[in-house]
N, C-alpha and C positions, 0 to 999 in steps of 0.2 A: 504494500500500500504506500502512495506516492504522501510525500509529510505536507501539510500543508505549510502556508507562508505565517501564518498566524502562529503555529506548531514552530514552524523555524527557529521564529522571532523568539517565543520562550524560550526555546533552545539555546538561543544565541545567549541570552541574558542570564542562561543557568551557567555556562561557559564562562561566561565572564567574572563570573563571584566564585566559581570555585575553580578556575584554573589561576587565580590572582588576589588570594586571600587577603596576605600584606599583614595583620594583626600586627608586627612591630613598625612596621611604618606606620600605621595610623596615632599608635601611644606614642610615636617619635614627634608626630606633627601635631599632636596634642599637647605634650610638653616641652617642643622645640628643643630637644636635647636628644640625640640618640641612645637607642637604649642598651648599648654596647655598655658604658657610662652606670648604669643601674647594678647589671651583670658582676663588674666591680666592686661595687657593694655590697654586695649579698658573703651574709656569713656562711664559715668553713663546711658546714653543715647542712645548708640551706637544700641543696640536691634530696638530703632523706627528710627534709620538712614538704618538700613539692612533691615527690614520692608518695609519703604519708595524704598528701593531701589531695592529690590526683584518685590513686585508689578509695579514700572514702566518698569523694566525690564522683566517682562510678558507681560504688556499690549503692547509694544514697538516689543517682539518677535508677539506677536497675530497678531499685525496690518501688520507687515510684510509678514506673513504666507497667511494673508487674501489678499494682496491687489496685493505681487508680486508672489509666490511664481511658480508661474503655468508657468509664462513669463520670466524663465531664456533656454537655451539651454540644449541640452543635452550630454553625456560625464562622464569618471570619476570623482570620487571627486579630486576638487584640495584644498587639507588641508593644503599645503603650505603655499598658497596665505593666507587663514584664519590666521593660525597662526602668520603669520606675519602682519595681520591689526590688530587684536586682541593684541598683542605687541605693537603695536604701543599705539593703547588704554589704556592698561593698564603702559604703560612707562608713560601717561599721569595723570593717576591714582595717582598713585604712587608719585608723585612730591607734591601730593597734600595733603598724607595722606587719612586716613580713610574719613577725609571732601569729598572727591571728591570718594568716592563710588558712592555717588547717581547720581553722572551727569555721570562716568564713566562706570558705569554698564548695563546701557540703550543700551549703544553704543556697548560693550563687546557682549550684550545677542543677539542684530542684527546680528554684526558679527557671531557669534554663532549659530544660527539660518540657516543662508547662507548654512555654513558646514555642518550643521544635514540634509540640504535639501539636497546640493549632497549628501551625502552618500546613501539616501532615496536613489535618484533617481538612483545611483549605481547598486541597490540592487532590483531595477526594479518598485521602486513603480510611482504610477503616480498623478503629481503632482495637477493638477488640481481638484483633488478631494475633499472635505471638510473633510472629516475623514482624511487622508491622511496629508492634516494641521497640525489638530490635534495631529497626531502620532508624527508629529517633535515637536511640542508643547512640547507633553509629556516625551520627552526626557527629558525634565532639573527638571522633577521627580524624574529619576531614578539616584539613586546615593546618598539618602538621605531621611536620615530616619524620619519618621513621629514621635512625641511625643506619639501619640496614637498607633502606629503599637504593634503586639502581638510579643514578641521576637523569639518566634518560625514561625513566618509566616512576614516573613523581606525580603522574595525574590523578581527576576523580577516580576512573576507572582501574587504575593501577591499583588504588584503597582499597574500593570496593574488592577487586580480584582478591588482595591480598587476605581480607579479612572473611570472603564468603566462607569456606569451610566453618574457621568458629563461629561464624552466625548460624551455620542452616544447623550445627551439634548444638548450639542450644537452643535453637529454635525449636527444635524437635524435642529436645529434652523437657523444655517449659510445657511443650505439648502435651507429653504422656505424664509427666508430676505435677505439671501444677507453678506453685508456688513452695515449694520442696525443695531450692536450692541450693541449699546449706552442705557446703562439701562437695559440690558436683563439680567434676573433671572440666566439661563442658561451658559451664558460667565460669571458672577461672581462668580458662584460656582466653575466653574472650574477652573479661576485664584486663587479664595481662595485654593481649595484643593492643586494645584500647588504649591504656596506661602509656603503652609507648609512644602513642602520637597525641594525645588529650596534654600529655605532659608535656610536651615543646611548647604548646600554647599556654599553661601552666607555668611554664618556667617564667615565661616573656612578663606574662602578667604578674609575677614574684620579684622580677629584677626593677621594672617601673615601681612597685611599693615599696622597692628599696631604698629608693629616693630619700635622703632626708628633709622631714619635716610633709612628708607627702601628705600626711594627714586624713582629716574624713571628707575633705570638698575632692583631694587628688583620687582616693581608693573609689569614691563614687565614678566621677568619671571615667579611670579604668574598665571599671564594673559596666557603661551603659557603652563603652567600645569591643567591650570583651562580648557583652552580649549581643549586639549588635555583629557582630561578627560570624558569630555562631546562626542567626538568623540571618544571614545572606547564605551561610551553610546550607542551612535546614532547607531555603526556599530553594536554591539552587538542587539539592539533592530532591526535593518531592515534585518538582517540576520535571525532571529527569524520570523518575518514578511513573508519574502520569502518562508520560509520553509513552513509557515501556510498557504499560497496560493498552494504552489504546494503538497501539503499531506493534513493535515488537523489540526485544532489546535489541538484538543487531542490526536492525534497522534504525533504531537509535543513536547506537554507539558510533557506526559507521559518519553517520550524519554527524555527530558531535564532533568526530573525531577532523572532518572535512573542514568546518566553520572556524572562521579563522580566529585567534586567539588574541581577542582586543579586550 
């Protein structure tokens, strides 16, 4: 089936936010200092604080995904509201320094989570579904790059590839138990693989709170580019999504892959 021009067009706009994320440029040209600079500051230790705080901040989005996500209404995204709890969070942050990543981040990635739902459900997907979860899960993948990715194969698609086996093993898993998680092979893979790319955007946003005197006006704003971020993700992957229901992924992928990369 031939894509339409309409169909392109989202295409082209899902291309462009997730082949050009930028996350440190944007907190660069928000505090006009690069954040090379923040990096610098951050204590000896700060690596097992973002660690620490990456992982709870998955397992925290998972339990949300699992327990509510199917029992919200239906409706546009309202990213407003987000952005402004998620501000509030991170004003909160922020007061506390890099110390208060790990209690702040948990509460961030919730919020966070919320917003990647609407947009899903936006974009027509349906929430009840366990794969479906997943897909908002995997949103705080994209945007961040793995230590091991090949530099030639760094795109959406490359994510997606890399991470499909541990999605569809616990996607299947959540299928036949439930909410029975606790210890499953399959949910630790996938927060591990997770962990590794959620965490370079994690990091970014640790080195900007490293700031001195960054305070609760600098940690909020963080917080509403951080999320905003993540919600060019989200739209960009369930746009993508969409299309792949209604044509076909290769059909899709081909076509993404053709449109040129502005």
């Amino acid at each position: 089936m031939q894509i339409t021009n309409d169909d392109l067009n989202d295409l082209q706009r899902a291309k462009h936010v997730l082949e050009n994320p930028s996350l440190a440029a944007k907190i660069t040209s928000l505090f006009g200092s690069p954040i090379e600079k923040g990096f610098e500051l951050l204590p000896d230790k700060w690596t097992e604080v973002v660690s620490d705080a990456t992982r709870r901040a998955l397992e925290t989005a998972l339990d949300l995904a699992l327990l509510t996500l199917d029992k919200d209404g239906r409706g546009q995204a309202q990213n407003i509201w987000h952005k402004l709890a998620v501000a509030v969070s991170g004003g909160t942050g922020g007061a506390l320094g890099i110390a208060g990543l790990i209690v702040e981040l948990p509460v961030s990635a919730g919020i966070m989570l919320r917003s990647i739902a609407d947009i899903a459900r936006a974009e027509g997907e349906q929430l009840n579904l366990p794969e479906v979860k997943l897909a908002c899960i995997e949103v705080f993948a994209l945007g961040g790059r793995s230590s091991s990715d090949d530099a030639s194969e760094s795109g959406y698609f490359a994510v997606r590839a890399a991470l499909a086996k541990a999605v569809s093993e616990a996607a299947a898993f959540i299928a036949e138990r439930g909410l029975a998680k606790e210890g499953a092979p399959a949910i630790a893979r996938l927060i591990s693989q997770l962990a590794e790319r959620f965490g370079v955007t994690v990091s970014e946003k640790a080195a900007a709170q490293a700031v001195p005197a960054i305070g609760a006006v600098g940690g909020a704003l963080i917080n509403l580019v951080f999320i905003d971020h993540f919600q060019d993700m989200a739209r960009g992957h369930f746009i993508v999504r969409r299309l792949e229901r209604k044509y076909d992924a290769a059909t899709v992928k081909a076509a993404y892959v053709a449109l040129p990369n502005k």
